[in-house]
C-alpha positions as CSV (number, residue, x, y, z in Angstrom):
1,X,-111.9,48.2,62.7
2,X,-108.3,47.3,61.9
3,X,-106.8,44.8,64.4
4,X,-103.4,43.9,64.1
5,X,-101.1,41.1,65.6
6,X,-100.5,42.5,68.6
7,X,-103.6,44.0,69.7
8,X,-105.5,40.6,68.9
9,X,-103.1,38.5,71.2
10,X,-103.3,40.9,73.9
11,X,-107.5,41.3,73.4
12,X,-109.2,38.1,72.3
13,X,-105.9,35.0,73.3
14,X,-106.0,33.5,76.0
15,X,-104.4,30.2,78.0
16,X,-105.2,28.3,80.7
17,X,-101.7,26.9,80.9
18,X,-99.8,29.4,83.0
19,X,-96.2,28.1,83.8
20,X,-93.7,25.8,82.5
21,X,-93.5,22.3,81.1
22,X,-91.4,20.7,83.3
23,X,-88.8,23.2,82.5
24,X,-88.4,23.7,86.3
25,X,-86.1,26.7,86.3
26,X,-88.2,28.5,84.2
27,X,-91.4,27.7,85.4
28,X,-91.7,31.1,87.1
29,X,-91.1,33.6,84.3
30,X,-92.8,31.3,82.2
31,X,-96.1,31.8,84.6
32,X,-95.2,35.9,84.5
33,X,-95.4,36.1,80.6
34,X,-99.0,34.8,80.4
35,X,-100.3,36.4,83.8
36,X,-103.7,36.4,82.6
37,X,-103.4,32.8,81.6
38,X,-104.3,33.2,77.9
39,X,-104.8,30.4,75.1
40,X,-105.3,30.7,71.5
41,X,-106.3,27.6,69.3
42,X,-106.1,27.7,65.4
43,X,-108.3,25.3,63.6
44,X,-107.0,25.2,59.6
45,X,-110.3,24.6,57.2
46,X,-107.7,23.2,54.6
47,X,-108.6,23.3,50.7
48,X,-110.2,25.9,51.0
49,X,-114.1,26.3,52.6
50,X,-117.0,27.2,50.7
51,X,-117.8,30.3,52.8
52,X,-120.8,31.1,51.0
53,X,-122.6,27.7,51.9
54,X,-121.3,28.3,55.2
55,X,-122.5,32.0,55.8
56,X,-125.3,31.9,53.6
57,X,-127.6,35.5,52.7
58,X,-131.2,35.5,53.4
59,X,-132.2,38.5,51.6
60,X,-131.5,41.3,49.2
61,X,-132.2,44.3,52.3
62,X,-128.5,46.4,51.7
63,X,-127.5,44.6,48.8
64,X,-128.9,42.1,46.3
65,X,-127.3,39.1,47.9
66,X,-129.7,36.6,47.9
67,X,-130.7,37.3,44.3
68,X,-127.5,37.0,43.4
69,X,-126.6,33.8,45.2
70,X,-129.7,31.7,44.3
71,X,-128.7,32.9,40.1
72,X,-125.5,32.0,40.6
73,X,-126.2,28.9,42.4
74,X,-129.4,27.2,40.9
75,X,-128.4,23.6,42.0
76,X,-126.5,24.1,45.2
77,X,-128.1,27.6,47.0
78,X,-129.2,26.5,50.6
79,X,-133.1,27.0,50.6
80,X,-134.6,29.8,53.0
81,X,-136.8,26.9,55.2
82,X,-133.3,24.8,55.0
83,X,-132.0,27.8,57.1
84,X,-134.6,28.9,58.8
85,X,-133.0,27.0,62.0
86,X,-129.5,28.7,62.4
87,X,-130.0,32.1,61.6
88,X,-127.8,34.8,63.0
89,X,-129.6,38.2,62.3
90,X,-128.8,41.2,60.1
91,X,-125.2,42.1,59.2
92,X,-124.1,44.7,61.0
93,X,-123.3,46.8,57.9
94,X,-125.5,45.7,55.1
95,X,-127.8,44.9,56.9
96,X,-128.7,41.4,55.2
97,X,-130.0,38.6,57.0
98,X,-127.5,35.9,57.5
99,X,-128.0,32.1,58.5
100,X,-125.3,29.2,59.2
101,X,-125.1,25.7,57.1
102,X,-128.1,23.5,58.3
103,X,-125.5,21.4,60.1
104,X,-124.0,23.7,62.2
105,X,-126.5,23.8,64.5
106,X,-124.2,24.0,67.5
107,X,-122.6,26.6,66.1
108,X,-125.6,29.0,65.9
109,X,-126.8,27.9,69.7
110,X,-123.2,29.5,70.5
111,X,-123.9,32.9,68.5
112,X,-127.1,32.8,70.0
113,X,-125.3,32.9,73.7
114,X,-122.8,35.6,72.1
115,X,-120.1,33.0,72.1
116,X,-119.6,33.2,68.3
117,X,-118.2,35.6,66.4
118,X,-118.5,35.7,62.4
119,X,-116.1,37.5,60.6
120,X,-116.8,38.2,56.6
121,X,-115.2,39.4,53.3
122,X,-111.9,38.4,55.0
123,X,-108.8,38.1,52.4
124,X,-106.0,39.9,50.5
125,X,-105.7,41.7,47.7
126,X,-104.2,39.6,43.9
127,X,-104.6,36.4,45.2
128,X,-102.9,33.3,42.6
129,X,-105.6,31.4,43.4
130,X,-103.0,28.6,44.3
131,X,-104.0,26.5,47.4
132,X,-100.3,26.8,48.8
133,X,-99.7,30.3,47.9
134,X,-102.4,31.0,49.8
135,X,-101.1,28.7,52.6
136,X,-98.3,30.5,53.1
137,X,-99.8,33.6,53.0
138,X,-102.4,33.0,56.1
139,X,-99.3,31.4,57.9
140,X,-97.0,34.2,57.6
141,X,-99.8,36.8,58.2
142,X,-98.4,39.0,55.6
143,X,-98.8,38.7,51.9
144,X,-95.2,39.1,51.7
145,X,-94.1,35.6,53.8
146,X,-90.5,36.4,55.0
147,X,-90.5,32.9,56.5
148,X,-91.4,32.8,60.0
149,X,-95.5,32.8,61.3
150,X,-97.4,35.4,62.6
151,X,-98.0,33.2,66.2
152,X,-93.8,32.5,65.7
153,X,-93.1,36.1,65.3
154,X,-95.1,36.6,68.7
155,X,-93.5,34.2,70.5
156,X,-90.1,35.4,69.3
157,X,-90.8,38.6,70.4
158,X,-93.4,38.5,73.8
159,X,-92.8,35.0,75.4
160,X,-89.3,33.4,77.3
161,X,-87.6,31.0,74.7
162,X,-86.7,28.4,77.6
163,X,-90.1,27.3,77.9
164,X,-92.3,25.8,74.6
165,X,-95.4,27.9,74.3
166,X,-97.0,25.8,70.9
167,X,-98.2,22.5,70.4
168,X,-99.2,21.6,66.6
169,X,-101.4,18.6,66.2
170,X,-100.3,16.5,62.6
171,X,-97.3,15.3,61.2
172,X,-95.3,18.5,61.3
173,X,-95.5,21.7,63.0
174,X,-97.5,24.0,61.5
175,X,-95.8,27.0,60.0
176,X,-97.9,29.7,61.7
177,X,-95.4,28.7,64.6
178,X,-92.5,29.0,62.8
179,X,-89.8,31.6,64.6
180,X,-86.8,32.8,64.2
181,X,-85.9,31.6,68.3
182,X,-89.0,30.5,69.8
183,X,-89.5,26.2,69.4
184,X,-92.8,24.7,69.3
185,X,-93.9,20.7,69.2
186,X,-95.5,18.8,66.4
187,X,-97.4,15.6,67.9
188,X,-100.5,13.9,65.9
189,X,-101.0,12.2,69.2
190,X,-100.1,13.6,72.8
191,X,-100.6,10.0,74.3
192,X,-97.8,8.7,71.5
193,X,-95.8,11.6,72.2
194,X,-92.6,9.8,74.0
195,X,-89.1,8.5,73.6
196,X,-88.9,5.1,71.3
197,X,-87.9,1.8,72.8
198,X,-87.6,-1.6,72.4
199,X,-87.4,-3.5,75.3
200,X,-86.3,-6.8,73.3
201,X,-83.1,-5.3,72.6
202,X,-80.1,-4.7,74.5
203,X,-78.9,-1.8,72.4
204,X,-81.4,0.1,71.9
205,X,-83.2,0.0,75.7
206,X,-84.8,3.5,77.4
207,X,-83.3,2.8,80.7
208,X,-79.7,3.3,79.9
209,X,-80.1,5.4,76.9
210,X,-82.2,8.6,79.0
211,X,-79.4,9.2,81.4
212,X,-77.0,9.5,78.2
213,X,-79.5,11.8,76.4
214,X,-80.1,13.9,79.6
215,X,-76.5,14.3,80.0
216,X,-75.7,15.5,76.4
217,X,-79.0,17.9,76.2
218,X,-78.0,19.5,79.8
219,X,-74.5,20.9,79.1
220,X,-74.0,24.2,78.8
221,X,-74.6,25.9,75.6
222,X,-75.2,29.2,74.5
223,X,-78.9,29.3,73.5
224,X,-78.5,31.0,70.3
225,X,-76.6,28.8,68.4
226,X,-77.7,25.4,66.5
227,X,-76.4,23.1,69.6
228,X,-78.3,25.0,71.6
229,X,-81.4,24.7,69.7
230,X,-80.7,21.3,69.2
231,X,-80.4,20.6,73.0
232,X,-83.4,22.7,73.7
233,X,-85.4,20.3,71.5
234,X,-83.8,17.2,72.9
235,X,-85.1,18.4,76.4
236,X,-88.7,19.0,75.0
237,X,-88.8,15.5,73.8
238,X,-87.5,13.9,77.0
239,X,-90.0,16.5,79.7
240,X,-93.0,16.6,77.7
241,X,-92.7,13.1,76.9
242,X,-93.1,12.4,80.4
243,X,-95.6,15.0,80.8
244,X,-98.0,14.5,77.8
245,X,-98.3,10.4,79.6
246,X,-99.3,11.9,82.4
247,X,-102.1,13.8,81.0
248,X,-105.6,12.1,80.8
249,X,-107.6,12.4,77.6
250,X,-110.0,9.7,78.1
251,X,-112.8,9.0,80.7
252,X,-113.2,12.2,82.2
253,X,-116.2,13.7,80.8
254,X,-115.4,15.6,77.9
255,X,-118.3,16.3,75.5
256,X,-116.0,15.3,72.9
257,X,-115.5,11.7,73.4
258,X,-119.0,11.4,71.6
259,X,-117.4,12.1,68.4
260,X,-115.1,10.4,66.2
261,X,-113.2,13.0,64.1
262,X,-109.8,13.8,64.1
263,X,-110.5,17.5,64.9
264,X,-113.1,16.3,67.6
265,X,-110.1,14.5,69.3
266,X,-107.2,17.1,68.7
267,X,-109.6,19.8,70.5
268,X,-110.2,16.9,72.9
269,X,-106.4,16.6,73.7
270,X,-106.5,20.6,74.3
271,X,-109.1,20.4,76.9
272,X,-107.5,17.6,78.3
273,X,-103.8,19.7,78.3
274,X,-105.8,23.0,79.4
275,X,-107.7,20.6,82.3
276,X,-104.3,19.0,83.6
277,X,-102.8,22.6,83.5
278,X,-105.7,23.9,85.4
279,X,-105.2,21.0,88.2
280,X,-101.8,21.7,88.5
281,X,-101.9,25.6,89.2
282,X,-100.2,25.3,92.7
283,X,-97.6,22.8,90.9
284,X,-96.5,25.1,88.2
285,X,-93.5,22.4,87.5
286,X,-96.0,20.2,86.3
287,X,-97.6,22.4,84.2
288,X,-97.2,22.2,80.3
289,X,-96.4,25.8,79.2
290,X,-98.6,25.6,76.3
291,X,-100.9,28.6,75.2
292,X,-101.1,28.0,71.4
293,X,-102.2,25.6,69.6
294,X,-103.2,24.6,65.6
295,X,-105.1,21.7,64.7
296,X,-106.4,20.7,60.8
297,X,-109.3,19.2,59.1
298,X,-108.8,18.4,55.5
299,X,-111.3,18.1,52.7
300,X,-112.3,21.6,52.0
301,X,-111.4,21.7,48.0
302,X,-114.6,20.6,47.0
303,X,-115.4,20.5,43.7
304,X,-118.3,18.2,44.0
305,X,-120.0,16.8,46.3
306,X,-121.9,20.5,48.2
307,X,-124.9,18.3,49.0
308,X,-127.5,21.4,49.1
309,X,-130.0,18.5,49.7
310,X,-128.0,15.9,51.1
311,X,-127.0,16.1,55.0
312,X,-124.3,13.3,54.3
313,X,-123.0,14.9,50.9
314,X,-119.2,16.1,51.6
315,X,-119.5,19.7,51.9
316,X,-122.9,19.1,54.6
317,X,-120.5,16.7,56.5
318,X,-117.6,18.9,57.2
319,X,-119.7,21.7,58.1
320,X,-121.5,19.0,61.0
321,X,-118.0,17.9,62.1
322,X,-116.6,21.2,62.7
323,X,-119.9,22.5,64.7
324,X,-119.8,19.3,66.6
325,X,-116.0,19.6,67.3
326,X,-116.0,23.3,68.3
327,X,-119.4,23.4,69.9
328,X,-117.8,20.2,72.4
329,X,-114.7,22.0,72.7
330,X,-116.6,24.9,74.3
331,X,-118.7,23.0,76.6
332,X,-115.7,21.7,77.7
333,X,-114.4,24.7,78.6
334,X,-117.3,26.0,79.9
335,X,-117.5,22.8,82.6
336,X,-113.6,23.5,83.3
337,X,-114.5,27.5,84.2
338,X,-111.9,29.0,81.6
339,X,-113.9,29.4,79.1
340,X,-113.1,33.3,79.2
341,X,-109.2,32.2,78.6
342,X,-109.6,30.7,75.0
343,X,-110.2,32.1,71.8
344,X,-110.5,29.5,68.9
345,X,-110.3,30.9,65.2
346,X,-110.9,29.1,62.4
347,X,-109.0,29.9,59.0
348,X,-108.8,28.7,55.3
349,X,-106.8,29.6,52.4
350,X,-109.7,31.3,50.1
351,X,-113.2,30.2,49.5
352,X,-115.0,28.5,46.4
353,X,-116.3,30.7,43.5
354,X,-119.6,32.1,43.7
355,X,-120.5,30.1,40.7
356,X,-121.6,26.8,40.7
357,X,-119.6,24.1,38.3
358,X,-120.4,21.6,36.2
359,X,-120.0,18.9,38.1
């Protein structure tokens, strides 16, 4: 079935933050461009995943898959009582029976409850084979990048540009997000997310520089141009800096907190953003306005390290963390009663050979 852009936002998004982020003129028309209350979360399996250790074939019924796999993989092919504990069933076209990494237990308790979709054989034609070719590619949604995202473009063109719709979780925003209008917020930490200050000096102190910043980012400007922008951005950092502070990401009973990876917290901070939102839905002014969200977890270019028969090898450790992460990031949502609201997808630039190497 071909699915494109549009269709997939409309069908399977879905956010839980309905109204503005403290952008109180807007917060109305912000709620009446997400009526259904919609969030999508990206999670980036950077360097490139070893899909076929991760969706592994059980037999040769359709196709000779198995065969094929354990020749191909003499040292590193998952063994059949290995996966005998997260199977998913046949594939719906081959027919062949598939099974999830060992590790990913939670996963395959979610496909179990039809909560988990598997999608296979996804890529593009002539790939380079480069990690950041590949990058771009995925981001743009085209294999032709023209420079903005394919979550960008949508904002751009389906969503009010007064109110910030994306939160990125890293150093930089992700360029999935990129738009030609539409802004979106980079934070690696939501609780670190405010304005610098040094209370020691008399130069640099928040109390009198705010009212000067607030005063510059309110005049009027048309929106289009690069002030605008600018000022636009200068009021995202001063409202969602107050906003993200008053969010609470510890202590209140997320299934994440058990677990220490960084993609374990990041989907911990959405829960938490997507439980304040909830809280708030007869205060719409204290809403965040956020309904897409990327988050990361590196490590993927694994050259070495598969672990067929190690549960702490690399490769065996990755695939734990991101079951633990996204099976607690659905419980989470399950407990907060939006679970219907969010799709999560996960995505990486190309998988590993079929062959195993030398090393």
């Amino acid at each position: 079935m071909r699915l494109n852009r549009r269709q997939f936002l409309k069908g399977a998004s879905a956010s839980a933050v309905l109204a503005s982020g403290n952008l109180v003129g807007f917060a109305r028309r912000a709620r009446a461009a997400t009526p259904d209350g919609k969030t999508v979360v990206l999670i980036n399996l950077s360097g490139g995943n070893d899909y076929l250790n991760m969706i592994t074939p059980l037999d040769d019924v359709g196709a000779p898959q198995r065969s094929t796999y354990e020749a191909a993989r003499p040292d590193l092919a998952l063994s059949l009582g290995a996966l005998a504990g997260t199977t998913l069933g046949a594939d719906p076209v081959l027919g062949t029976g598939l099974a999830l990494h060992p590790q990913m237990g939670g996963l395959a308790t979610l496909f179990g409850e039809s909560k988990l979709a598997v999608v296979n054989g996804v890529g593009y034609p002539d790939s380079s084979l480069s990690h950041f070719e590949a990058e771009v590619v995925w981001w743009a949604g085209s294999p032709n990048p023209t420079g903005t995202g394919w979550i960008g473009r949508h904002l751009d063109a389906a969503l009010p540009l007064d109110v910030t719709h994306a939160l990125s979780f890293g150093s930089e925003v992700n360029t999935s997000f990129a738009a030609a209008s539409a802004d979106a917020i980079g934070a690696r930490d939501i609780r670190r997310f405010r304005l610098p200050d040094d209370p020691e000096d008399e130069f640099r102190d928040l109390e009198h520089r705010r009212p000067a910043w607030e005063a510059v980012f309110g005049e009027a400007r048309d929106p289009a141009s690069m002030l605008g922008k600018i000022a636009r951005s200068g009021n995202n950092l001063l409202t969602k800096s107050d906003l993200f502070t008053s969010i609470e990401v510890d202590g209140w009973g997320s299934n994440l907190e058990q677990y220490q990876t960084g993609l374990a917290y990041d989907l911990r901070q959405v829960s938490s953003i997507l439980r304040h939102d909830l809280a708030n839905e007869g205060n719409p002014g204290n809403q965040s306005g956020l309904s897409f969200f990327h988050a990361a977890i590196g490590g993927f270019d694994t050259h070495s390290e598969q672990g067929a028969n190690n549960a702490d090898a690399w490769h065996p450790s990755l695939m734990r963390w991101v079951s633990e992460a996204m099976t607690g990031f659905q419980r989470d949502l399950e407990a907060l009663g939006i679970a219907d609201r969010v799709v999560t997808l996960t995505y990486s630039e190309f998988g590993r050979r079929i062959e195993q190497n030398d090393s």
